[in-house]
C-alpha positions in Angstrom: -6.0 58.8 71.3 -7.8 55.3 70.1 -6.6 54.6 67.0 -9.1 53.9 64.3 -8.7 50.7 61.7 -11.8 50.8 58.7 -11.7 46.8 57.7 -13.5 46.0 54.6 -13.1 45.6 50.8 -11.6 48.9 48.6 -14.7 49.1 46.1 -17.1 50.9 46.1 -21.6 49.2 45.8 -24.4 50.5 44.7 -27.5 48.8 45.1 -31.5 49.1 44.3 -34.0 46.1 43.9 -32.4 43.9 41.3 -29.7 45.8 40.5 -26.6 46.4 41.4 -22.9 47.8 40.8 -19.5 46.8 42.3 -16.5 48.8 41.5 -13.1 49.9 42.3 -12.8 52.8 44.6 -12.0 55.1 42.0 -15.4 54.0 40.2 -13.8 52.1 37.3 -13.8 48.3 36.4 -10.6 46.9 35.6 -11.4 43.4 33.6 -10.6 40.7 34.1 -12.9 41.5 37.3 -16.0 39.9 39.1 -16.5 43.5 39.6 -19.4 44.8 37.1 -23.0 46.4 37.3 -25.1 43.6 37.6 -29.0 43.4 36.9 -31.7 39.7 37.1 -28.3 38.0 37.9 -26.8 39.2 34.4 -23.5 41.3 34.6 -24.3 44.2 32.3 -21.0 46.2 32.4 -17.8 44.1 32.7 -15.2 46.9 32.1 -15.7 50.4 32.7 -12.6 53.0 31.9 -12.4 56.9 31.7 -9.3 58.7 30.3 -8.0 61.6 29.6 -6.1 61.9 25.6 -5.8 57.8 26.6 -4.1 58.8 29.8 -5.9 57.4 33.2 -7.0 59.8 36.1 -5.8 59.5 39.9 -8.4 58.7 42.9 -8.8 61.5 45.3 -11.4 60.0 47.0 -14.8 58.5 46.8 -17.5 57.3 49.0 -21.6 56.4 49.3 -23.9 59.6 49.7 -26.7 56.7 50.0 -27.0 52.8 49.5 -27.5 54.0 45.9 -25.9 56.8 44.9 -22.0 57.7 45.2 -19.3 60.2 44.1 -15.8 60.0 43.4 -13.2 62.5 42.6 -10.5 62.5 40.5 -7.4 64.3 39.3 -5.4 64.6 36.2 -2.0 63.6 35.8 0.2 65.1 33.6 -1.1 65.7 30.2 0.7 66.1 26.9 -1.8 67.5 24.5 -1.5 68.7 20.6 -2.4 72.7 22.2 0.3 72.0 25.1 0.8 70.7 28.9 -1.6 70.2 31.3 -0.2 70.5 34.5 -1.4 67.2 36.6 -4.3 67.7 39.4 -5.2 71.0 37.5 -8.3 69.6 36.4 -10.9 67.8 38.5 -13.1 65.2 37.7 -15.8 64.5 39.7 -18.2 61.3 39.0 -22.0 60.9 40.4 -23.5 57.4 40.0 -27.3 57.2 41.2 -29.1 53.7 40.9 -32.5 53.4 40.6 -33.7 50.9 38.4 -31.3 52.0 35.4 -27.8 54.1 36.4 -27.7 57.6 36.1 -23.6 58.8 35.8 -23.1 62.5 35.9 -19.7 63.4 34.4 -18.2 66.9 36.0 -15.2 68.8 34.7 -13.5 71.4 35.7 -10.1 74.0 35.1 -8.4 75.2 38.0 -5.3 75.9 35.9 -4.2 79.2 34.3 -4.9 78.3 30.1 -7.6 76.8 28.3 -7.3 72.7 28.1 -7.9 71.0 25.1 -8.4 66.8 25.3 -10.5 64.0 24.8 -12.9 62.3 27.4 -12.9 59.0 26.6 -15.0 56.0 28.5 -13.8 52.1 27.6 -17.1 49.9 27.9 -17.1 46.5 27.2 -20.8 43.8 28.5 -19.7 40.6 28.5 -23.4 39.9 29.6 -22.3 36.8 31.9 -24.4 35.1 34.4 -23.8 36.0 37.9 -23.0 32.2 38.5 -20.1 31.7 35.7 -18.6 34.8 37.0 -17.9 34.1 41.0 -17.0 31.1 39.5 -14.3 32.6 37.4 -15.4 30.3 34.1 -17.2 32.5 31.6 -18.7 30.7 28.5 -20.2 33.4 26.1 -22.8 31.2 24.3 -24.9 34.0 22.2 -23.7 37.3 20.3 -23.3 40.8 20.8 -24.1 43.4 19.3 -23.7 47.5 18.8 -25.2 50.0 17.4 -24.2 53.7 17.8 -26.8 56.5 16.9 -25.1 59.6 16.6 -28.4 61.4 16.3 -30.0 60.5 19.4 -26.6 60.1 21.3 -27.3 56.3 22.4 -24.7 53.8 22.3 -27.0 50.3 22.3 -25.1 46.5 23.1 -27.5 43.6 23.0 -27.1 40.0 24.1 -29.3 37.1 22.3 -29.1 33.5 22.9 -31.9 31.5 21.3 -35.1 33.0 23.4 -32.7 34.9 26.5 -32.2 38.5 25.9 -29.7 41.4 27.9 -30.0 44.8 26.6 -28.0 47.8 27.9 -28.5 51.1 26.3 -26.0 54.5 26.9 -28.1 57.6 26.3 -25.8 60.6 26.3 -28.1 63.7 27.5 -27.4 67.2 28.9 -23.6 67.1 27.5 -21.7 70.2 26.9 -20.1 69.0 23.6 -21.8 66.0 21.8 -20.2 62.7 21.7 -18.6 60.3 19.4 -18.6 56.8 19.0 -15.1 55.1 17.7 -12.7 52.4 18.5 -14.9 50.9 21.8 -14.7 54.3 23.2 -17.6 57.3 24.1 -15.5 60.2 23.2 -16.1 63.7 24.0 -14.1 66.8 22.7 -13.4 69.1 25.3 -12.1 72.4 25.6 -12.3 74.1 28.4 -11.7 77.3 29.7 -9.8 78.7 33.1 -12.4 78.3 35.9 -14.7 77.0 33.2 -17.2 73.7 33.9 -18.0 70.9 31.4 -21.0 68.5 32.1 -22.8 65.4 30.8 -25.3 62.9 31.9 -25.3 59.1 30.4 -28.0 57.6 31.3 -27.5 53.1 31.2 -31.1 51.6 31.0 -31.3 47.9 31.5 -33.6 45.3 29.9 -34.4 41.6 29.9 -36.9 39.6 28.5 -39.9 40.9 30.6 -39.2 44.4 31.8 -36.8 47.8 31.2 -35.8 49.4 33.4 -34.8 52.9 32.5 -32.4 55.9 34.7 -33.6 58.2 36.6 -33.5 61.3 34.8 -31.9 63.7 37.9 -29.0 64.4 38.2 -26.7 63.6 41.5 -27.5 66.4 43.5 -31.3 65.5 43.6 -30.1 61.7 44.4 -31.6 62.5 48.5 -35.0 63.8 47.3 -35.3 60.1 44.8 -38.1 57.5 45.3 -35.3 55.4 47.2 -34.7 58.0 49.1 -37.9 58.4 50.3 -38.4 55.0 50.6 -35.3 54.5 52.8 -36.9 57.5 55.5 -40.0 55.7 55.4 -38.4 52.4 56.1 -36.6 54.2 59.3 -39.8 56.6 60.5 -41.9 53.1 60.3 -38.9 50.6 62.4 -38.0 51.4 65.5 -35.8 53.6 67.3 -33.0 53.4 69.3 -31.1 55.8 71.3 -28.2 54.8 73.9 -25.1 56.5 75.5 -22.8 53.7 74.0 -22.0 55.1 70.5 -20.5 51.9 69.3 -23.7 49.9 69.5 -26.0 53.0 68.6 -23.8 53.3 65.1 -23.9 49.7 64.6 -28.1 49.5 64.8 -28.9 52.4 62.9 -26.5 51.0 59.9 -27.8 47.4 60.3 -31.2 49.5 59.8 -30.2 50.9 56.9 -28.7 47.7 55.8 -31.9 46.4 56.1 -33.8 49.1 54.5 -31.7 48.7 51.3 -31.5 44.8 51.0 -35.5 45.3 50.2 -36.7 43.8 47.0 -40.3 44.8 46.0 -43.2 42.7 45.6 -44.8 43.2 42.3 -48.1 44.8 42.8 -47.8 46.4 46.3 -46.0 49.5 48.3 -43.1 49.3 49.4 -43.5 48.3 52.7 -44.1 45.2 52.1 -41.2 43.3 50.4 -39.0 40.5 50.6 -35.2 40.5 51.7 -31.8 40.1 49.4 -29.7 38.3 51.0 -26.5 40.3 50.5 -24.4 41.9 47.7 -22.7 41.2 45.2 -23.7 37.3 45.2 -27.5 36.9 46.8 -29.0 39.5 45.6 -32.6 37.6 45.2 -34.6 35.3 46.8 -33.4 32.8 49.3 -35.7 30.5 51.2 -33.8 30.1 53.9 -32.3 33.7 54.2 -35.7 35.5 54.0 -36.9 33.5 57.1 -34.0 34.3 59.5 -34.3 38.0 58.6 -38.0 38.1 59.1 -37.3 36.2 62.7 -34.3 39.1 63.2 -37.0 41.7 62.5 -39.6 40.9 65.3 -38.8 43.5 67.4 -37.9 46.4 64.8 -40.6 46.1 62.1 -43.0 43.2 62.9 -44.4 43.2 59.5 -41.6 42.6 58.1 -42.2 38.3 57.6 -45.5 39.0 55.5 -43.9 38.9 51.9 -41.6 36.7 53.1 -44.2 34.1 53.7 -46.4 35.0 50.7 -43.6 35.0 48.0 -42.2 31.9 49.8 -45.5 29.8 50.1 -46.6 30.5 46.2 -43.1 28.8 45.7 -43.6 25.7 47.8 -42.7 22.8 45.7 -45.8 21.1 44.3 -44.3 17.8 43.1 -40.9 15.8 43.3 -38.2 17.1 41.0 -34.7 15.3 41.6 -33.0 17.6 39.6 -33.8 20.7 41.6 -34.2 18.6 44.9 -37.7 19.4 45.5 -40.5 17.4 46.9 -44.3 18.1 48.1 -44.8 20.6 50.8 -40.8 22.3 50.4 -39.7 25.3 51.2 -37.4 26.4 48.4 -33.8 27.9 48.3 -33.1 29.8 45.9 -34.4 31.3 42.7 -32.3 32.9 39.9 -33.3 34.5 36.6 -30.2 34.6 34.8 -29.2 33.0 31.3 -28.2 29.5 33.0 -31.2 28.9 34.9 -33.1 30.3 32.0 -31.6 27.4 30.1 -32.3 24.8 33.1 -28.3 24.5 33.1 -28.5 25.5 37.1 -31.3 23.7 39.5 -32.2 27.4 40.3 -35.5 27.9 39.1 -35.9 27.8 42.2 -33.4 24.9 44.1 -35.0 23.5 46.8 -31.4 21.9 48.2 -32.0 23.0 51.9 -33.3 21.3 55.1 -33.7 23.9 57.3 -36.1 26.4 55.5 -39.3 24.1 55.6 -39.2 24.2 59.9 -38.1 27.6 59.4 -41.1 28.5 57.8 -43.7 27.2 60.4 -41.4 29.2 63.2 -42.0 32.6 60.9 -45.2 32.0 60.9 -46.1 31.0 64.7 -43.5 34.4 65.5 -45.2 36.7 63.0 -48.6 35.9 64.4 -46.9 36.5 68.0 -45.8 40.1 67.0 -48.2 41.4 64.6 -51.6 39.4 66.3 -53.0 39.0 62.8 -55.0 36.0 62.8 -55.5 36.3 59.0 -52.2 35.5 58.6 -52.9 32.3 59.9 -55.3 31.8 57.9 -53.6 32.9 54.7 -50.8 30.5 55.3 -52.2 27.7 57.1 -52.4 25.3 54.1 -48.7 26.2 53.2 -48.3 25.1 56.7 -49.7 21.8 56.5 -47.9 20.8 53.2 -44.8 21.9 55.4 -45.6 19.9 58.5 -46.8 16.5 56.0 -43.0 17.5 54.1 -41.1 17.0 57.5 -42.7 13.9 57.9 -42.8 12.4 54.6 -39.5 13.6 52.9 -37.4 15.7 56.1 -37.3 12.1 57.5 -36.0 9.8 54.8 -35.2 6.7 56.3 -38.7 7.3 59.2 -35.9 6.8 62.3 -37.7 10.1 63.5 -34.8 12.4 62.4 -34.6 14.4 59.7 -32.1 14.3 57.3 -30.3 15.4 54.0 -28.7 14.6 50.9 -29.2 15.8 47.2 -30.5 13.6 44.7 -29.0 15.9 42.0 -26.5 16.1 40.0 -26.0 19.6 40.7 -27.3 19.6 44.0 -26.0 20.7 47.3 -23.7 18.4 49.4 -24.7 20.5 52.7 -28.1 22.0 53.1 -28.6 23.1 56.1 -27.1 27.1 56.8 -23.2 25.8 56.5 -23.8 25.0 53.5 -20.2 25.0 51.6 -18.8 21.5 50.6 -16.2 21.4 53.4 -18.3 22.5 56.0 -19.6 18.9 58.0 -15.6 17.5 59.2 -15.2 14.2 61.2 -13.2 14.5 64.0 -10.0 13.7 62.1 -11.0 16.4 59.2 -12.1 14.2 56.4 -15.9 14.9 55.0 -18.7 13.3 56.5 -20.7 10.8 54.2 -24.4 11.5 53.9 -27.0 11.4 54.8 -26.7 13.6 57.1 -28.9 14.6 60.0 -27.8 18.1 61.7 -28.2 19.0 65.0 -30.0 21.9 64.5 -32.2 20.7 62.2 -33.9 18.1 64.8 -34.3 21.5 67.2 -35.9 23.6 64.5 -38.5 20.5 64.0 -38.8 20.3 67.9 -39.6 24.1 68.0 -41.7 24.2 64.8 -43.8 21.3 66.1 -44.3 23.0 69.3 -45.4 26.9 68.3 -48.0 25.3 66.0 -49.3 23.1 68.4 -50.0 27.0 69.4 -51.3 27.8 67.1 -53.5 24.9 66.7 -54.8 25.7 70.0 -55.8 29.0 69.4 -57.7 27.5 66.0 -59.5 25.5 68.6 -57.9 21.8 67.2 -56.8 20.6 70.5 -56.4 17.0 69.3 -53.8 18.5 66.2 -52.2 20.2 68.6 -51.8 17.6 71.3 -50.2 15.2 68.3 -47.9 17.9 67.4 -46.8 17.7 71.2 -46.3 14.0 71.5 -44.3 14.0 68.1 -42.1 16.7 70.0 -41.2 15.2 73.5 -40.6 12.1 71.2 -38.2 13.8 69.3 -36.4 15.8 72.5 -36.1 12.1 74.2 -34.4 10.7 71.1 -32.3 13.6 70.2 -31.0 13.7 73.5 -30.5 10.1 73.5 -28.7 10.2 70.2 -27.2 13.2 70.1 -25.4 13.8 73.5 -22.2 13.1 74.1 -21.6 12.9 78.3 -17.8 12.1 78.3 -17.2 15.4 76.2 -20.5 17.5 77.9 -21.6 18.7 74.0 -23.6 17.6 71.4 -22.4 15.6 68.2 -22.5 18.1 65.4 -24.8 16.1 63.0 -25.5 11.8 62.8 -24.0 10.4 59.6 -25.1 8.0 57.0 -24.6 5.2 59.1 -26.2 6.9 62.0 -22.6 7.4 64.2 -22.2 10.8 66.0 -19.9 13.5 64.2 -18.4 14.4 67.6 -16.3 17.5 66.0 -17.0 20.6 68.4 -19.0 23.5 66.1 -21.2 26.4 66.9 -24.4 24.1 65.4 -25.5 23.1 69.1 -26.0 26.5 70.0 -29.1 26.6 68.0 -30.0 23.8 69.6 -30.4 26.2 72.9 -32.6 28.5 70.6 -34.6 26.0 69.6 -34.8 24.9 73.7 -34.1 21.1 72.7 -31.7 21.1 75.6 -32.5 20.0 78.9 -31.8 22.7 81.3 -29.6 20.3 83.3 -27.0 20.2 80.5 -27.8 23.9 79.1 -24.5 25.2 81.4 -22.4 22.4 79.9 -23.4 23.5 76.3 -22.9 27.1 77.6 -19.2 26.7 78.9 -18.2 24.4 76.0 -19.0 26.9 73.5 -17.5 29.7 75.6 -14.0 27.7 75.5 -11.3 29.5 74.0 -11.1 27.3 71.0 -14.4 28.2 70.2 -14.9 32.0 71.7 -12.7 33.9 69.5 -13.7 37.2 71.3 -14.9 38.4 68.0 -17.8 35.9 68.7 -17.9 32.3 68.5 -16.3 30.0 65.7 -18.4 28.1 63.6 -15.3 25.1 64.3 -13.0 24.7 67.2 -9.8 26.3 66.9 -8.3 22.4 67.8 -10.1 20.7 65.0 -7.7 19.5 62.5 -9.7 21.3 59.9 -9.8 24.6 61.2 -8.7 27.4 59.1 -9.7 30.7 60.7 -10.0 32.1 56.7 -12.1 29.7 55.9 -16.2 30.2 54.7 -17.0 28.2 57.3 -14.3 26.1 59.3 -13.2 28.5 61.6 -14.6 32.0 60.5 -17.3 34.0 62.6 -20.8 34.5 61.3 -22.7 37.6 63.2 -26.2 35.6 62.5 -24.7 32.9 63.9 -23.8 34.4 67.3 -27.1 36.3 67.6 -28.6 33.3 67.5 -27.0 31.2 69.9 -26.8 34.4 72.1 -31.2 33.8 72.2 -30.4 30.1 73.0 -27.8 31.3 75.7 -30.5 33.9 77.1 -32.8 31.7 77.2 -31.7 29.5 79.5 -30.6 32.3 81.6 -27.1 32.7 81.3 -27.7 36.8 80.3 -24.0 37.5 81.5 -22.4 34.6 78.5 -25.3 36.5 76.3 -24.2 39.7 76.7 -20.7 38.8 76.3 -21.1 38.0 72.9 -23.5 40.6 71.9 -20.6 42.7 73.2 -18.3 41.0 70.4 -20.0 41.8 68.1 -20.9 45.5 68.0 -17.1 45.3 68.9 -16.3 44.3 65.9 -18.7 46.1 63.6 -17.0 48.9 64.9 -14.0 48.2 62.7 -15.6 48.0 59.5 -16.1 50.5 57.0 -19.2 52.2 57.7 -19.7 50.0 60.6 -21.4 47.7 58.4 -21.6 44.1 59.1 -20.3 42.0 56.5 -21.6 38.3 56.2 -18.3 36.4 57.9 -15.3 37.5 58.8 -11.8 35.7 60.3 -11.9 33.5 63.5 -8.7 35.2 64.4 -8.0 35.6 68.0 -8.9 38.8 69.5 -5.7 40.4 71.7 -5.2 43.8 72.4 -3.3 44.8 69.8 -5.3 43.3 66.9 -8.7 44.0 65.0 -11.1 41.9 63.2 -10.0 40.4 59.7 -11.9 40.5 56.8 -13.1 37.5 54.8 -12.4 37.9 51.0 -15.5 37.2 49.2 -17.9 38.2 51.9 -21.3 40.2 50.6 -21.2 43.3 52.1 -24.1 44.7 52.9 -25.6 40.9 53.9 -28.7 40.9 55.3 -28.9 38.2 57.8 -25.4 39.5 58.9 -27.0 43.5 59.8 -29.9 41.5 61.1 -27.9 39.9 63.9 -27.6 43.3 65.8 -31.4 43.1 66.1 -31.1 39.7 67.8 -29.2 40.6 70.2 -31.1 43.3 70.8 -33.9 40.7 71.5 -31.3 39.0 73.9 -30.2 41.7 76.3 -34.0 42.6 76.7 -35.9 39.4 76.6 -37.9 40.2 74.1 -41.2 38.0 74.3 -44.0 39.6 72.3 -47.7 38.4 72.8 -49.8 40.2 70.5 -52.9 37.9 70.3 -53.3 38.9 74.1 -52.7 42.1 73.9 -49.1 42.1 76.0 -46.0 42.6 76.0 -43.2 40.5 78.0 -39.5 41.5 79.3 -36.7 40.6 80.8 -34.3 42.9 80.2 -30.6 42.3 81.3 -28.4 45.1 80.5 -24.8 44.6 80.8 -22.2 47.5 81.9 -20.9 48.4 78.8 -24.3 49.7 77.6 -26.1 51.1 81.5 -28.9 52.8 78.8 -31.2 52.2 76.5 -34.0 53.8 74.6 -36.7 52.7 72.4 -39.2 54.2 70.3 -41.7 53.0 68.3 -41.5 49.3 69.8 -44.8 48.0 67.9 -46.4 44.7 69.1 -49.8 44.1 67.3 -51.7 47.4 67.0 -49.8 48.8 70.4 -46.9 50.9 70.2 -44.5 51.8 73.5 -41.8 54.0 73.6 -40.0 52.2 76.9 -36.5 53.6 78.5 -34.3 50.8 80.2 -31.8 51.8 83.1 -29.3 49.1 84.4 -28.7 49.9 88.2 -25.8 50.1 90.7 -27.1 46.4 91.9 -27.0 44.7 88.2 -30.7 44.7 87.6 -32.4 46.7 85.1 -35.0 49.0 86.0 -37.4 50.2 82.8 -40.3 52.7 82.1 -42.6 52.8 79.9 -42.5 56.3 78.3 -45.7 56.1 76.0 -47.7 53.8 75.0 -50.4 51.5 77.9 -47.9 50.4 80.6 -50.7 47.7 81.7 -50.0 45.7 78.6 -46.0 45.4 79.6 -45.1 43.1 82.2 -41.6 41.9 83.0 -41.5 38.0 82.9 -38.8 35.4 82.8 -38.1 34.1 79.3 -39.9 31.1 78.6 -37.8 28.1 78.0 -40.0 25.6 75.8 -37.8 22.8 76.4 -36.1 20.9 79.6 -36.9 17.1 80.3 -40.1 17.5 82.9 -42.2 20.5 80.7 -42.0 18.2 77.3 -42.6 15.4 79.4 -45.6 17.2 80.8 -46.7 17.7 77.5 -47.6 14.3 76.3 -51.1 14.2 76.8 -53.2 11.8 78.6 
């Protein structure tokens, strides 16, 4: 029998727009914690205790009915009580948290022993109202006061937070209770006696406020939790995406939880349904909105809900920096980072309102925007976001570029700015060869391929807005970059690519996943595609849990690290594109294969954000990275692109088509999808690998005239961005 190991953290989440709740299994929060329920980037709850006559309970188990709802049960332990003994685990306890918008809690007693039991209920609350920043930090300063008021008539326990002009307000509404409750000593206390076979029940309900908005708890109970607007949301989310079906069970658990995943990571846009959104990047520490983040997931989405980029770039495009701010390192035209609403950025103590410390997400945006157009053939979008676009392509030029030696570069002008922007973004992540930090500014590898593709797709798109001589520019600016990049950027002796270009221009020659977006991007010649291929495919860098972000050699490799030696899933589904693209399906499909390995070890089979670089044997399973969000959404997003690999996935929706070039490995010989949408066409299409290695497919439903099977299409190589110089 195949052993089963569940990786992941013991707690338990909860999560729902802009709210969210971390606890220990048994649902409590034992302070000092960076556990809590959380809501606009304010921890609201910092302890959370229940007892029993000041006696704690015993876990029995506990688990998610839903992203947002979960129950845990509990047993007594022995009890000494004024009327007698209670014999321990003769009364059960059974806690129901559903969040949605406030928290509702339903508290559930009940006597399985012979006599009547006499005790008190008591729950040990304490809000120390932090912001999310100070606590993953682990240095809380408490700057404004607290306060608590206690109304025994309506049964609501209110603790407010003021400082100056920033408010946090959580009320406790006791409702539905079987015996009323009392306020003392920092406790809710219930008096409960309760007979043999008897039940006791209460509701609390915790409604959360800020400045702007309240946001109250549902009023229904647990068991209704599956019939709740989140609920129904969720189903609609999954009726609306597409559907997958396959014989390998592994891979079919791992898409439909990255689906979900997906589904819950939705924050709504103020004024619309809820299909149309923007992403949070993961939980407990990114649970808002993130420049850089929202544009990956919308490129991950292509294939499952094409729509899903259109809040994405509407929410990201009214926040494109209008002026230069050093302090928050933005500049005209800039795609922004991040944006937080909690009492330091409130106070302009954090950059955050938004930060614009990132590189990448500007290019980013012009690829979302050329691929969303692709997939949905919306021309409006285009011209919704064509102005956003220009201020993006005049940033690259004016401030991507800082020193005009046709690369683009980085580095903060802040004094709380980022040291890395690009997408390894922690402070150790960019290593010389002998491990020391590499000095600034610094010009990435992928960065000048995300400019090379960006400048490309909306020479595309210029072309289809019938301004041949825009486009045309946008393809000389292109094969001029591809000529210097490979120029600069190649190392022969080594057959890889130098991980970024200093401050003083000198190749960082330390071997790390970054030139595998360099394939996705298709800034590589095809002549040294294989060479970038096998290098990363070494087994310094191929842990067989996916690829390292740093070689295993590297002097500063630490396979526990954030980002010197761990595996990132979006990571590998991106550099399993660059590998597909440039045919190498088999080296594709081999990493795809890691990965829904993996995610079969974690709880839930839910990908978390990073996890170890550890060496896969047979006798070992993936290692969890402490710290990592979990549910992340770039990380469930990476099963979708590799989806996209295996099937070479090349919507067309302007034309009408659709594209394949489907390469099914062994270890999945069946596929099935449903619901595939490209523009207004939908296909269901069934995909069969054969005894001969190729992959034969049907198309089940849907107009089989508008699907073609057609090689991917590889933008770069050295003669087609030659050919595109014009005249």
């Amino acid at each position: 029998m195949a052993l089963e190991v569940a990786v992941g953290p013991q707690k338990l989440v909860l999560n729902q727009g802009s709210g969210f709740a971390v606890t220990d299994q048994d649902g409590q929060i034992n302070w000092p914690t960076d556990k809590g329920v959380y809501y606009s980037d304010t921890r609201m709850i910092s302890s959370w205790r229940i007892y029993a006559d000041g006696v704690p309970w015993d876990l029995l188990n506990s688990g998610n009915i839903a992203f947002f709802a979960a129950r845990i049960f509990l047993a007594n332990r022995k009890l000494t009580t004024q009327t007698g003994e209670i014999e321990a685990q003769t009364l059960g306890l059974t806690i129901g948290r559903t969040l949605e918008g406030g928290l509702h809690e339903d508290l559930d007693l009940v006597n399985h022993g012979a006599t009547t039991a006499q005790f008190n209920l008591e729950i040990a609350m304490r809000s120390d109202f932090a912001d999310l920043f100070e606590v993953k930090s682990g240095n809380i300063v408490r700057r404004g006061r607290v306060t608590t008021s206690w109304s025994k008539a309506r049964q609501t326990l209110a603790t407010s937070y003021a400082n100056k002009d920033f408010h946090r307000r959580l009320t406790v509404q006791v409702r539905n209770a079987d015996s009323p409750a009392v306020y003392a000593n920092g406790r809710l206390s219930f008096d409960i006696r309760i007979a043999p076979g008897a039940t006791w029940h209460a509701c609390l309900l915790y409604a959360f406020s800020d400045d702007h908005t309240k946001e109250p708890a549902p009023r229904a109970c647990i068991e209704h939790c599956l019939q709740s607007k989140s609920a129904n949301r969720l189903a609609d989310w999954e009726a609306k995406s597409l559907t997958l079906n396959t014989d390998n069970q592994e891979f079919y658990r791992f898409y439909h939880q990255s689906l979900e995943d997906m589904g819950a990571l939705r924050l709504p846009l103020e004024g619309t349904d809820h299909l149309e959104f923007v992403p949070a990047a993961g939980i407990p520490w990114f649970v808002g909105l993130f420049g850089r983040d929202s544009l990956i997931v919308s490129l991950q989405n292509a294939m499952v809900y094409p729509d899903f980029p259109r809040g994405s770039l509407e929410v990201l495009g009214r926040w494109q920096a209008r002026k230069r701010d050093d302090y928050r390192d933005a500049e005209p035209g800039k795609i922004m980072h991040e944006l937080r609403t909690g009492e330091l950025a409130h106070f302009k103590m954090i950059p955050h309102t938004p930060y614009y410390g990132t590189a990448d997400a500007t290019p980013l945006y012009l690829i979302v925007l050329h691929n969303a157009w692709r997939s949905t053939g919306d021309d409006g979008l285009l011209e919704r976001h064509m102005a956003t676009a220009e201020r993006c392509l005049a940033w690259i030029d004016n401030y991507g570029d800082r020193d005009r030696d046709g690369f683009q570069e980085y580095q903060t002008r802040s004094s709380a700015g980022y040291e890395n922007q690009g997408w390894k973004d922690s402070g150790e992540a960019l290593v010389y060869p002998d491990g020391s930090l590499v000095k600034g500014p610094k010009a990435l590898c992928e960065l000048q391929g995300y400019v090379y593709d960006a400048w490309r797709r909306m020479a595309e798109i210029y072309d289809a807005l019938g301004k041949p001589r825009r486009a045309a520019n946008l393809r000389t600016k292109a094969s001029n970059l591809y000529r210097r990049f490979n120029e600069a950027f190649w190392d022969e002796e080594s057959g890889f690519y130098a991980f970024c270009l200093d401050g003083e221009k000198k190749p960082v020659l330390s071997v790390a996943s970054n030139p595998g977006h360099c394939l996705w991007s298709g800034i590589v010649p095809r002549d040294r595609a294989a060479r970038v291929v096998r290098r990363l495919m070494e087994s310094d860098m191929w842990s067989g849990w996916g690829i390292r972000t740093l070689s295993a050699n590297h002097p500063a490799f630490n396979p526990h690290s954030y980002q010197n030696g761990s595996v990132w899933p979006h990571d590998n589904g991106l550099i399993a594109l660059g590998f597909r693209r440039y045919g190498f399906a088999d080296e594709a499909a081999m990493i795809a294969r890691d990965i829904s390995r993996a995610a079969s070890y974690f709880q839930q089979h839910r990908m978390p954000e990073l996890y170890a670089g550890l060496q896969r044997t047979p006798t070992n399973f993936p290692v969890q990275y402490l710290g990592a969000n979990v549910p992340q959404a770039w990380a469930a997003g990476s099963c979708f692109w590799l989806l996209q690999a295996m099937l070479g996935f090349q919507p067309d929706a302007p034309a009408g088509k659709l594209h394949l070039d489907p390469a099914l490995p062994k270890w999945m010989p069946d596929l099935r999808l449903e619901n595939l949408q490209v523009g207004r066409r939908s296909f269901d299409i069934r995909f069969t690998r054969q005894g001969d290695g190729k992959t034969a497919w049907e198309v089940l439903k849907g107009d089989g005239r508008a699907v073609s099977e057609r090689a991917i299409a590889t933008y770069g190589g050295e003669d087609e961005a030659a050919a595109a110089v014009p005249a």
